[in-house]
C-alpha positions in Angstrom: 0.0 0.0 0.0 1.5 3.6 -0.9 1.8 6.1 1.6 0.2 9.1 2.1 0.5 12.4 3.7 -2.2 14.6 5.3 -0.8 17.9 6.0 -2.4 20.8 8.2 -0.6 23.9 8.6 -2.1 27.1 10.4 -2.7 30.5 10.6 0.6 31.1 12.5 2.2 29.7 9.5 0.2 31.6 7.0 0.5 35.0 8.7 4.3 35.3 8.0 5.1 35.2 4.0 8.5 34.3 4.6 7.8 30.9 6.9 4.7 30.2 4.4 6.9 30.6 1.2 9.8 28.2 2.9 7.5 25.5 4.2 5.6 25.4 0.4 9.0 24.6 -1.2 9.4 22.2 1.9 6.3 20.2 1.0 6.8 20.4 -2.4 9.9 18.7 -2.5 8.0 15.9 -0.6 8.3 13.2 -2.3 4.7 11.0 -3.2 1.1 11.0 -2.4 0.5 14.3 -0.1 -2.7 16.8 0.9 -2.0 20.1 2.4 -5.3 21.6 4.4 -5.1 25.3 5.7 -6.8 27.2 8.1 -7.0 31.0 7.4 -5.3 33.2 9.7 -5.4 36.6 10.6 -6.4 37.8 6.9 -10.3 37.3 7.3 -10.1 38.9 11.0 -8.8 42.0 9.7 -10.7 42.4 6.5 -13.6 41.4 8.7 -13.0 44.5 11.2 -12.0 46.5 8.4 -15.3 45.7 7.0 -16.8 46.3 10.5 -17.7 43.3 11.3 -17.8 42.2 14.8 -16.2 38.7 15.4 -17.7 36.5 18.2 -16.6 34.1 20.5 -18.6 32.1 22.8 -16.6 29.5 24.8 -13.6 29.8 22.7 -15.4 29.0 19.7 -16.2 31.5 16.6 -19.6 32.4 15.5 -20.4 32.5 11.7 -23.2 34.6 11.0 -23.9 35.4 7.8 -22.1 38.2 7.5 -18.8 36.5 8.4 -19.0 33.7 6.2 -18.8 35.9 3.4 -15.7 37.3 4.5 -14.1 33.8 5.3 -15.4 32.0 2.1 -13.7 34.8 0.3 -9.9 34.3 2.2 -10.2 31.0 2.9 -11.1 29.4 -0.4 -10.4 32.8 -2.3 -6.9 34.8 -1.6 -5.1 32.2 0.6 -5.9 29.1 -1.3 -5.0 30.7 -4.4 -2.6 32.3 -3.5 -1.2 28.8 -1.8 -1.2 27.0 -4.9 0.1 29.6 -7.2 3.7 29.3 -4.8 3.1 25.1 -5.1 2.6 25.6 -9.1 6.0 28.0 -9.0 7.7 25.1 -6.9 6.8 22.3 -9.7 3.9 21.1 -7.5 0.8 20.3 -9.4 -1.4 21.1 -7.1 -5.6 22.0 -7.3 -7.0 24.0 -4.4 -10.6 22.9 -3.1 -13.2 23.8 -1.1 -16.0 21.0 0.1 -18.3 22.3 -2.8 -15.9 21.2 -5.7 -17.0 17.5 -6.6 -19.2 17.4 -3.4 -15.9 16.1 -1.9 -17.2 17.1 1.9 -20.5 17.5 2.9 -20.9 19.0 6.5 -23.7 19.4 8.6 -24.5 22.7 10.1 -24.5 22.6 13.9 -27.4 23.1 15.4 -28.1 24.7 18.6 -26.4 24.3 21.8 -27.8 24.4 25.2 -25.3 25.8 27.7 -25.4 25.3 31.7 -28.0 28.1 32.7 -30.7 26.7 29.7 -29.7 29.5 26.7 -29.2 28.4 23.2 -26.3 29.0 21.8 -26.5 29.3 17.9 -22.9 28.8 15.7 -24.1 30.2 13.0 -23.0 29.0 9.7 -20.5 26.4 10.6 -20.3 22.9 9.5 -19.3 19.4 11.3 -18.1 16.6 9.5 -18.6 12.4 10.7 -16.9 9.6 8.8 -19.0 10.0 5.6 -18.6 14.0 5.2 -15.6 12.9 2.6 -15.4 11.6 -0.9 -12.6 9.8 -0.4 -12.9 8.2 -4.4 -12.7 11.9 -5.5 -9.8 13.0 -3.8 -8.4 9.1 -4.8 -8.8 9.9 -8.0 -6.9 13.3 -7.5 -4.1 11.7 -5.9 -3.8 9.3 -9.0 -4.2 12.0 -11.7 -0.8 13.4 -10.4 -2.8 16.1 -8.2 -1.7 17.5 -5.2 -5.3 18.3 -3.5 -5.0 21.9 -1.4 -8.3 22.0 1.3 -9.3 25.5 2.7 -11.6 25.6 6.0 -14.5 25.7 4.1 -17.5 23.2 3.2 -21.3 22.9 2.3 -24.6 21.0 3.2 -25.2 19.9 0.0 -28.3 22.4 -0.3 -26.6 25.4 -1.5 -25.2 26.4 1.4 -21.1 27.1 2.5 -20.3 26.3 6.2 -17.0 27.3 7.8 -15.1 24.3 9.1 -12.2 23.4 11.5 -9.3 22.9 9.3 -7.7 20.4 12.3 -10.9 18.5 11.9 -11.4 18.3 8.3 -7.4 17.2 8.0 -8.3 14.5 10.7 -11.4 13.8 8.8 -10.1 13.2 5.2 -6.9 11.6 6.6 -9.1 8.6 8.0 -11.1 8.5 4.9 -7.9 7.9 2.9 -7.0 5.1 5.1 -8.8 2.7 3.0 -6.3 3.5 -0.1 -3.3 4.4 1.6 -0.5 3.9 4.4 -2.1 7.0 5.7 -0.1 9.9 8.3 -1.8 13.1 9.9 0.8 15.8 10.4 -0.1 19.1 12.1 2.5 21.9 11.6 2.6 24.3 14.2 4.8 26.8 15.7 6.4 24.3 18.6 8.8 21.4 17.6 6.0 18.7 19.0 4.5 17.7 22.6 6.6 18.8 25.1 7.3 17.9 28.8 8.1 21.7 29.5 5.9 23.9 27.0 9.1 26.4 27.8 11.6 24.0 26.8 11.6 23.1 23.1 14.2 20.9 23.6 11.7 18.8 25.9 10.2 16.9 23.0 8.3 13.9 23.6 9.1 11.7 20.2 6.7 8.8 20.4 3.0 8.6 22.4 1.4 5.5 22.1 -2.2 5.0 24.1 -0.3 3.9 27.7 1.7 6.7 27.5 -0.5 9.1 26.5 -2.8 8.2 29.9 0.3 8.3 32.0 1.1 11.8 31.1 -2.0 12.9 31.5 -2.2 11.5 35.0 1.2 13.1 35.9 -0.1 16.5 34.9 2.4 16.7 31.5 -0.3 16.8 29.0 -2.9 19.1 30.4 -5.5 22.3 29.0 -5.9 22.4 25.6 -3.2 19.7 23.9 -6.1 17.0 25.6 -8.4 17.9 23.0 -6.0 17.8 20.0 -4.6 14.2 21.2 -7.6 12.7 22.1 -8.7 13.5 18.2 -5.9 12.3 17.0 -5.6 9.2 19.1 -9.3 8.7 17.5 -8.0 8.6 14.1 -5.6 6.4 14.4 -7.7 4.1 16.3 -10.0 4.1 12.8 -7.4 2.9 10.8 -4.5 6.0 10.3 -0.7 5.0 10.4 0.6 7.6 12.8 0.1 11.2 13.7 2.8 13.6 13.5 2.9 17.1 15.5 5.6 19.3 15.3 7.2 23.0 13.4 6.2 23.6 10.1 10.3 24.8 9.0 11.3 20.4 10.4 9.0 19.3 7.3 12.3 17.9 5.5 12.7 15.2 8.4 9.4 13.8 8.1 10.3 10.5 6.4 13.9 10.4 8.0 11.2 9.8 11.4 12.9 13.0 13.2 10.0 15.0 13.2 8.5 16.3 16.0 6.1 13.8 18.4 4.7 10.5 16.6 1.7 9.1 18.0 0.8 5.6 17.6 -1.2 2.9 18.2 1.9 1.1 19.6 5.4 1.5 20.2 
């Protein structure tokens, strides 16, 4: 079975033309099947304000209203998609950017209302969540073999007409374990630390391999703790539906992905 390569990189990444143009050459010198999903950065916050849009949080996570979603359909899948394959194309990388509307390759559902502690409702707005079937993974296949290198912004559709902001982490995680069934398949998250860390103020303090036992035991002893639970337990998901390996670490240690230096693997088992 051929490998594959699921690669998310984020909006730290994509906020400094200077990193974004070195890890592009990067990944295009990575050799066979590969996916690059992106999220969007500080591009759509600005225009948005600019614009004067309000952005909205509630419990850490952004509300698209309508308003919004026309401002991050037009970065997302507009200027920094482009923009991402025109430096691929310059870098002899073939590749074909994509939101979930082209080929009806993901199909999200919006999400509906949440009700919160004290009884409110909380409504999203216009964002999408993605299962196991959201993904056409015989499209992208098909892709892959026609010597394309797929590009994914943050953005998707119901399938009636409508465009949903997504999590980029999730819809990486999401087509990664759809893939699974075609190829050796590896998540990698670049980010702006060199992987999990026993001291998050030590990047020499990488952990290099988590497997399940592990991952509990640090947990336990208080080295994993806040937000990285969330992230590993996702990924720890994924590879318990059939991915290879996850791979976490800085976007600029691409190069030492297959020479298995990069960053923090996790595994099913050591």
């Amino acid at each position: 079975m051929n490998s594959l390569y699921v690669i998310k990189i984020g909006g730290n990444i994509i906020d400094d033309p200077a990193e974004l143009e070195s890890f592009l050459k990067d990944f295009s010198q990575l050799e066979g099947y590969k996916i690059l999903v992106h999220g969007g950065g500080k591009i759509a916050t600005k225009l948005a304000k600019d614009l004067g849009i309000e952005s909205e949080l509630i419990e850490g996570r952004r509300v698209t209203d309508a308003e919004s979603l026309k401002v991050v359909a037009m970065v997302y899948a507009g200027l920094i998609n482009k923009n991402i394959v025109a430096s691929l194309q310059s870098n002899n990388c073939n590749a074909i950017g994509l939101a979930g509307a082209d080929g009806n390759i993901i199909q999200a559902v919006k999400r509906p209302l949440k009700t919160i502690a004290d009884g409110r409702q909380i409504d999203y707005g216009f964002v999408g969540d993605l299962d196991d079937s959201s993904v056409d993974s015989e499209a992208i296949h098909k892709l892959l073999n026609a010597g394309f290198v797929p590009v994914f912004s943050a953005i998707t559709h119901d399938g009636q007409g409508q465009l949903l902001n997504t999590n980029a982490d999730t819809i990486a995680s999401v087509i990664a374990v759809s893939m699974s069934g075609y190829y050796q398949t590896s998540l990698v998250y670049c980010f702006e630390k060199n992987g999990v860390l026993r001291d998050v103020d030590d990047e020499t303090s990488i952990i290099k391999s988590i497997d399940p036992v592990k991952y509990k035991e640090l947990k336990e002893d208080g080295v994993i703790h806040s937000g990285m639970i969330p992230k590993l337990d996702n990924a720890f998901e994924a590879i318990s539906k059939g991915l290879n390996e996850v791979c976490i670490g800085r976007a600029d240690a691409l190069p030492e992905l297959k020479q298995k230096t990069f960053g923090t693997r996790l595994k099913s088992k050591e």
